[in-house]
C-alpha positions as CSV (number, residue, x, y, z in Angstrom):
1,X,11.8,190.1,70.8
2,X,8.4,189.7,71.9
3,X,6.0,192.5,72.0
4,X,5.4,193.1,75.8
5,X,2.7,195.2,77.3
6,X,3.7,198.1,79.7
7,X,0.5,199.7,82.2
8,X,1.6,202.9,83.8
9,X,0.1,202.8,86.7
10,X,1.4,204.4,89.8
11,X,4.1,206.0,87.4
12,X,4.7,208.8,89.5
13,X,7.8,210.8,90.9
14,X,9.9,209.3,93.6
15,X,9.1,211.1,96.6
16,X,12.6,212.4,98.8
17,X,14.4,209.4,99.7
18,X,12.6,206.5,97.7
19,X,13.9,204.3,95.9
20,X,13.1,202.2,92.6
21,X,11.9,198.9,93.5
22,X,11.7,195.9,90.8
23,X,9.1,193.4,92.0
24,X,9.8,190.9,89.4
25,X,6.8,187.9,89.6
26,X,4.6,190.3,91.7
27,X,1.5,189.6,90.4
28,X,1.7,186.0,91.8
29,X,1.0,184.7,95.1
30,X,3.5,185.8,97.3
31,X,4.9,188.6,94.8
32,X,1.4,190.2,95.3
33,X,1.5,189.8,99.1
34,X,5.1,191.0,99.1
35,X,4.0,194.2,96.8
36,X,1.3,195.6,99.4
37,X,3.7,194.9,102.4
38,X,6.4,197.2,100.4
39,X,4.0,199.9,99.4
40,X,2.0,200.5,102.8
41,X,5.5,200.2,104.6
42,X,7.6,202.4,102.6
43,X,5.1,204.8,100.6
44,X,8.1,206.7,99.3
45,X,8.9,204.3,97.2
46,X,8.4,204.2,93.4
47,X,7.1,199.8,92.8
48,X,7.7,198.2,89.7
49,X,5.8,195.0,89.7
50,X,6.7,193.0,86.7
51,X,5.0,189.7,85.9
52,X,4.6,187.2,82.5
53,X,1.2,186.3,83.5
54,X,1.3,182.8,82.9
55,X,-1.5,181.0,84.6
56,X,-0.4,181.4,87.8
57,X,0.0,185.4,87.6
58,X,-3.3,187.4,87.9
59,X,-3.7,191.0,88.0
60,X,-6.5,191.0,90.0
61,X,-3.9,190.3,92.9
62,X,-2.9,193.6,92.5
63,X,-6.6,195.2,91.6
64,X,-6.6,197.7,94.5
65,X,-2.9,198.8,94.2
66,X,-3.7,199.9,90.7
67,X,-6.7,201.8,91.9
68,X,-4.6,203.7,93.8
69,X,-2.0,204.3,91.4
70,X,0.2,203.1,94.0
71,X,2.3,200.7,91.7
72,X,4.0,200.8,87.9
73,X,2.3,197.1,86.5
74,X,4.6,195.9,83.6
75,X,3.9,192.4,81.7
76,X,6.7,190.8,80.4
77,X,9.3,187.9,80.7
78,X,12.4,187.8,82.7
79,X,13.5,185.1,80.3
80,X,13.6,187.4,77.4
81,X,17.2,189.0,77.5
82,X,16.1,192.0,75.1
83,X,12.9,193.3,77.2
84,X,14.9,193.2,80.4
85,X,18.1,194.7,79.3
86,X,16.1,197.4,78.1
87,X,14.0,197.8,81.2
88,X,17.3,198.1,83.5
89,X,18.8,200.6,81.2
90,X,15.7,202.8,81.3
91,X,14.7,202.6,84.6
92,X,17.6,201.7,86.9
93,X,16.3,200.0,89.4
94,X,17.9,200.1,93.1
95,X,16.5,197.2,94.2
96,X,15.4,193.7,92.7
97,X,13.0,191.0,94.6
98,X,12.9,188.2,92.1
99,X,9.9,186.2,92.8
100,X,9.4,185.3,89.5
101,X,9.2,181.6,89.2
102,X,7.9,178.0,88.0
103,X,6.8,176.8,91.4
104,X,4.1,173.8,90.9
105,X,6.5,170.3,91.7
106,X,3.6,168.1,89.4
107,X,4.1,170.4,86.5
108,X,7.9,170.3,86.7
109,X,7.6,166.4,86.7
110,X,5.5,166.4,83.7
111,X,7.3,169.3,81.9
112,X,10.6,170.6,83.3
113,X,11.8,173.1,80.3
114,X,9.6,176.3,81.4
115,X,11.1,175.6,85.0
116,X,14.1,175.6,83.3
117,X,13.4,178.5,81.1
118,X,12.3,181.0,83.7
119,X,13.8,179.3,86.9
120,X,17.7,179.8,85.7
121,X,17.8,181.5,82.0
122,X,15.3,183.9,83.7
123,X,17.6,184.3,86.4
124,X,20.7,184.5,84.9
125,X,19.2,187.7,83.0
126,X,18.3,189.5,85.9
127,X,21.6,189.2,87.4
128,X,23.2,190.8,84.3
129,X,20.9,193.1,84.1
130,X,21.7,194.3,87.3
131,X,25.4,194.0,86.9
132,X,25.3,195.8,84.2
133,X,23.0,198.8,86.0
134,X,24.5,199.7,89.3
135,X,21.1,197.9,91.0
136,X,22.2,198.1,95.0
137,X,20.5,195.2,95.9
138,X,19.4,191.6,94.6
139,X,17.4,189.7,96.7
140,X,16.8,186.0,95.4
141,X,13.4,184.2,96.7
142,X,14.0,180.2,96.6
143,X,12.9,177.6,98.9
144,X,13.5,175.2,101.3
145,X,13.0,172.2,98.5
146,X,17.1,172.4,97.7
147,X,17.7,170.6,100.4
148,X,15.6,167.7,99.3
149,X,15.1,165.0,101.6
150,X,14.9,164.9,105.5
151,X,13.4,161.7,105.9
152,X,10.5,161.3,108.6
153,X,12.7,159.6,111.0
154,X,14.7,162.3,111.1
155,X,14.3,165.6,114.3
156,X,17.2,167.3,112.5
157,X,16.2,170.7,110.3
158,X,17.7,172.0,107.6
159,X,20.1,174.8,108.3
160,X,21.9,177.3,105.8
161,X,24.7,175.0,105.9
162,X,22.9,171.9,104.8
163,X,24.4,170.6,101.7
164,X,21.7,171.3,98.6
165,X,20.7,167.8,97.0
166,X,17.2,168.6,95.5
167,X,15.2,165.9,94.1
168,X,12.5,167.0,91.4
169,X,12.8,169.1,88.9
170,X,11.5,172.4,90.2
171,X,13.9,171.9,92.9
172,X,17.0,171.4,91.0
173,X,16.1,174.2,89.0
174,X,15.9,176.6,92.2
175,X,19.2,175.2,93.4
176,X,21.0,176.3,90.1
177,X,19.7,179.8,90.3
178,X,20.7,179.9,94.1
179,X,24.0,179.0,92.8
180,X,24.1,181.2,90.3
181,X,23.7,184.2,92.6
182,X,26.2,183.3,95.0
183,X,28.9,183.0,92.2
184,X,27.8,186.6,90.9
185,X,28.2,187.6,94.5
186,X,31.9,186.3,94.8
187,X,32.8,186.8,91.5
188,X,31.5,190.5,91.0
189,X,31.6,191.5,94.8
190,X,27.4,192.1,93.8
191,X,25.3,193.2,96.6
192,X,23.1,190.0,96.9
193,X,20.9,188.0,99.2
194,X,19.0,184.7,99.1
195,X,16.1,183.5,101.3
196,X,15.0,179.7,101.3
197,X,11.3,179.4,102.7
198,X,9.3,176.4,103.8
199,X,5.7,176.1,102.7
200,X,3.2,179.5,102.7
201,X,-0.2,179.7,102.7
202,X,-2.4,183.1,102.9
203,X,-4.4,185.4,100.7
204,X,-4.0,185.2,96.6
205,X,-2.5,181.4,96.5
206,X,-3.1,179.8,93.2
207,X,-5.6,177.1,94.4
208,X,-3.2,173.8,92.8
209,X,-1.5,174.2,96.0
210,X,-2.3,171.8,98.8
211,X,-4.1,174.5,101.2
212,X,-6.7,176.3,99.2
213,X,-7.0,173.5,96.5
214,X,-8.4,171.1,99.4
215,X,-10.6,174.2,100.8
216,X,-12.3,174.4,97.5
217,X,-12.4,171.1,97.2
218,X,-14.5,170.7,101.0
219,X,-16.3,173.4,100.6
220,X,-18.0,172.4,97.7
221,X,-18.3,168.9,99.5
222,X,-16.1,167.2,96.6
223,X,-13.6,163.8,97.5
224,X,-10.3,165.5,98.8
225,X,-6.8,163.3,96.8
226,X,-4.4,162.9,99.7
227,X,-0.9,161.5,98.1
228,X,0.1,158.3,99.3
229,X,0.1,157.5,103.3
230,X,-0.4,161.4,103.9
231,X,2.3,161.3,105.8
232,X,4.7,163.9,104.2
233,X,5.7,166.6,106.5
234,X,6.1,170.4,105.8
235,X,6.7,173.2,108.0
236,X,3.9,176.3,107.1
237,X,4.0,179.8,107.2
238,X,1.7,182.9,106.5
239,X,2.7,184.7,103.9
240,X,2.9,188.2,105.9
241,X,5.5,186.5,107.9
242,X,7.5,185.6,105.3
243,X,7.0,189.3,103.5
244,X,8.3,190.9,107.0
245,X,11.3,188.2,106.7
246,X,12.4,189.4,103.0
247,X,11.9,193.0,104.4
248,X,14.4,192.6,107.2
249,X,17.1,190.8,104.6
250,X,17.0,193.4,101.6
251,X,16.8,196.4,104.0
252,X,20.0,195.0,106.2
253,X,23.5,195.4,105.5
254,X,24.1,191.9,104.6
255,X,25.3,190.6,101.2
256,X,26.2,186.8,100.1
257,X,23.9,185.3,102.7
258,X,21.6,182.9,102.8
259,X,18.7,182.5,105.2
260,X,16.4,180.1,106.0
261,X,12.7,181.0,106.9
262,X,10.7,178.9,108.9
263,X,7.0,178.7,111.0
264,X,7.9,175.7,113.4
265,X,4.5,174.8,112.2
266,X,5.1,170.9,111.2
267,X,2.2,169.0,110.1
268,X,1.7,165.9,107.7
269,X,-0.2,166.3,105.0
270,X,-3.2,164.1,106.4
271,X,-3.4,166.5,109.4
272,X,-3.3,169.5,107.8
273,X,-6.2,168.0,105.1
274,X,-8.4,166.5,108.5
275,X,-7.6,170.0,110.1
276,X,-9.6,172.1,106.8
277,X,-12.1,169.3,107.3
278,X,-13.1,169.9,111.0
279,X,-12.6,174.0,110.0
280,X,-15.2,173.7,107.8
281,X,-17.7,170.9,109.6
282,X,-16.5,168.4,107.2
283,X,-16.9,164.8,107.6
284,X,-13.6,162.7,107.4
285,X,-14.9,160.3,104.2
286,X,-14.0,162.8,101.8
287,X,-10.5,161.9,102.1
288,X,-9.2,159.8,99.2
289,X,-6.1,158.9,99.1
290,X,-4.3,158.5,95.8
291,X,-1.0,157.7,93.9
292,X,2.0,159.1,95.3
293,X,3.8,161.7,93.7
294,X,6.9,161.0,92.1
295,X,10.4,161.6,94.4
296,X,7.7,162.7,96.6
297,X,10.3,163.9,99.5
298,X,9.1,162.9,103.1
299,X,9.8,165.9,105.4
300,X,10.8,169.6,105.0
301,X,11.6,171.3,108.2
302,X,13.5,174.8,108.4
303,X,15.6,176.3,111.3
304,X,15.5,180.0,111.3
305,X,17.8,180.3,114.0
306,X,20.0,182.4,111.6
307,X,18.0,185.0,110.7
308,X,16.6,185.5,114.1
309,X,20.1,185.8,116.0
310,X,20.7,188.1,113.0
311,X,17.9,190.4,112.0
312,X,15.5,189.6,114.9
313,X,12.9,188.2,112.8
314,X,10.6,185.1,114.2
315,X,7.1,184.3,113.2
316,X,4.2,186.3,114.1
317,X,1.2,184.7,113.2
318,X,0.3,180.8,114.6
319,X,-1.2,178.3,112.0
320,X,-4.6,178.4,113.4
321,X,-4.5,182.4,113.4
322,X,-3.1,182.0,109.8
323,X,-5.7,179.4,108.7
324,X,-8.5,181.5,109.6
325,X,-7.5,184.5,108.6
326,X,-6.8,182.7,105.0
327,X,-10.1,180.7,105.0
328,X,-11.6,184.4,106.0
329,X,-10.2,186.2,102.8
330,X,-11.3,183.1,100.1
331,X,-14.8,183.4,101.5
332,X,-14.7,187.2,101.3
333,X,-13.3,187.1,97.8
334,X,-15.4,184.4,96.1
335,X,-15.2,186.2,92.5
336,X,-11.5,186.3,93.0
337,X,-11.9,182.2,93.7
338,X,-14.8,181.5,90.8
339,X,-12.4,183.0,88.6
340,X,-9.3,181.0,89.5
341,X,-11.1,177.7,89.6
342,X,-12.4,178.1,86.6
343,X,-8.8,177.9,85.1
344,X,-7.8,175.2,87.7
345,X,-6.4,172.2,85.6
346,X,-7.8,169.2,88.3
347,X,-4.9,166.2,88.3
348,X,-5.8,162.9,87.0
349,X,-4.8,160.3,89.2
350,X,-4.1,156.3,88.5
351,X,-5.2,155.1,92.0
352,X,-7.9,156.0,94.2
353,X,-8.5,154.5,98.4
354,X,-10.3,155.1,101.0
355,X,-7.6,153.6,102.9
356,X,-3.9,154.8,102.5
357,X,-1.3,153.8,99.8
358,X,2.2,153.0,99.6
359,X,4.6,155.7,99.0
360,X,7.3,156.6,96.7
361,X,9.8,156.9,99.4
C-alpha cells in the first residue's frame, strides 16, 4: 500500500444531528466549490475531503476551510483498495460525493489508463467500500459527455433517457462508472444517486479548461487556440448552481436516479472565446484557430426538466452574472492563478490559422 498522508484539520466532534460526510476529489475544482457550499449550509456536519493531489488537486482550494478547522483534509487514492477500505471501516461515513476524477478529454486521448485507473477501478472501490459500511448515501458526479454526440443540426437535448454512446476516452470511462453504480443500486438495493452535468465554469477551475485557460491567455495579450471551425456547442453553468443541484439530489429521498443538470446557456466555442475578448477590451486577432481535437463531439445540450419537476431546482445565476463574477475572483486571487500557471502544461498544436479549419466531425 502506499503511504498516504492524513491532516486533521477540522477533526472535531459531530455536533447533534450531523452527519459524516466523504468529499472524495474535494480539493479540485468543483469538489472544492462543492465542500464550502456543504460546510456554510450544514455547519453540523463533520467534512471529510479526500483528494490524490494529482495536478489538478490543490489545497489551496481549500486554504480558508482549513483555517477554520472547518474540514478533516486527507490525501490519498480512491484507487488504492487498501487505504480506502481502511478509511470506511474507521470512520463510517454517512454519505459519499465522489468527485474524484480524470476529467481533461486531451489527456484521455493521449493517455487513457489513469482515466481508467481512477475513473472506474477508483470507483468500483468506493462502492464496496460503502457496501461494506452501512454508508446511507452515494452520490456519483459524471457528466453530460456519456451521451456523446448531438450533432449541430440537431434542437433535441439530451434527457436521462438518452441512450449513453460516449466517444473519447474520458467519456467512456465515466459511462462505465455510471453503470457501475446503477448495477450496485439494483443489485444491492444501495442507496445511490447519479448527476450528469454540462460544462462549469466558476472560482478554482484548473486553467486547461476552455474558460480560464483563454482568460489567462487574453489577459496577458497571448494568441488564443480555438479548435477547428469554433463551432462546437456546450451548454454552461456556474459552479454554485451546480453545488445547490447535488445538494437537492443527496438530501432527497431518491435512490437509482439519474439527473441531468443544465444552464440553457448554449454557446459555440468561438462565441464564448469573442465574448472573454470584448470582457476584457480584447481585440479579435488573437484568435487562432488550430487542429481539431480528435472525436471532437459537436454539441452538448442538457434538459433538466427532470430534476426541476422533481426537486425544484433551476439555474440561478445567468452566464454574464457567472462570467463576471468568475473573471472577478481570478483577478482577486492572482497568487492562486501565478501558481497554477506555472504548472500549466500549454498544448502543442500541428496547425495554426487566422482563418478557421476543418473539423473532425
Amino acid at each position: 500500500m502506499r503511504e498516504h498522508s492524513t491532516i486533521q484539520s477540522g477533526a472535531a466532534g459531530l455536533s447533534k444531528g450531523g452527519k459524516k460526510v466523504l468529499v472524495t476529489g474535494g480539493a479540485g475544482f468543483i469538489g472544492s466549490n462543492y465542500a464550502y457550499y456543504h460546510v456554510e449550509k450544514y455547519p453540523q456536519d463533520r467534512v471529510f475531503v479526500l483528494d490524490k493531489l494529482t495536478y489538478a488537486g490543490n489545497k489551496n482550494n481549500l486554504k480558508s476551510l482549513l483555517e477554520k478547522d472547518a474540514i478533516t483534509f486527507l490525501q490519498g487514492d480512491i484507487s488504492d483498495v487498501d487505504y480506502i477500505n481502511s478509511l470506511f471501516e474507521t470512520e463510517k461515513f454517512d454519505t459519499v460525493i465522489n468527485f474524484a476524477a480524470e476529467t481533461h478529454v486531451d489527456r484521455s486521448i493521449k493517455d487513457p489508463n489513469p482515466f481508467l485507473y481512477t475513473n472506474v477501478n477508483g470507483t468500483y472501490n468506493l462502492l464496496e467500500a460503502s457496501r461494506h459500511n452501512n454508508v446511507k448515501r452515494y452520490h456519483q458526479i459524471s457528466t453530460d459527455e456519456v451521451y456523446g454526440d448531438l450533432g449541430t443540426g440537431s434542437k433535441d437535448y439530451f434527457t436521462e433517457l438518452t441512450p449513453i454512446k460516449p466517444n473519447c476516452p474520458y467519456a467512456a470511462t465515466k459511462a462505465a462508472a455510471d453503470i457501475l453504480c446503477l448495477s450496485y443500486e439494483e443489485t444491492y438495493g444501495m442507496p445511490i444517486t447519479i448527476s450528469r452535468c454540462s460544462n462549469n465554469y466558476g472560482p478554482y477551475q484548473f486553467p486547461e479548461k476552455l474558460i480560464p485557460f483563454f482568460f489567462n491567455l487574453a489577459s496577458q495579450d497571448k494568441e488564443v487556440p480555438v479548435y477547428g471551425d469554433g463551432q462546437n456547442v456546450r451548454d454552461w453553468l456556474y459552479v454554485v448552481d451546480h453545488c445547490r443541484a447535488i445538494d437537492l439530489i443527496v438530501q432527497s429521498d431518491k435512490y437509482g436516479e439519474v439527473y441531468n443538470i443544465g444552464g440553457h446557456n448554449e454557446y459555440n466555442n468561438l462565441e464564448i472565446t469573442k465574448f472573454i475578448l470584448d470582457f476584457l477590451g480584447k481585440d479579435e486577432s488573437l484568435i487562432t484557430y488550430v487542429n481539431d481535437r480528435k472525436a471532437h463531439d459537436r454539441r452538448y445540450a442538457m434538459d433538466p426538466t427532470k430534476i426541476g419537476r422533481e426537486l425544484g431546482w433551476k439555474p440561478s445565476v445567468t452566464f454574464q452574472e457567472g462570467i463576471a463574477k468568475t473573471f472577478d475572483w481570478y483577478t482577486e486571487n492572482d497568487e492562486w492563478v501565478k501558481d497554477i500557471v506555472g504548472r500549466l502544461e500549454m498544448p502543442a498544436f500541428e496547425i495554426r490559422s487566422k482563418t478557421p479549419l476543418e473539423t473532425t466531425r
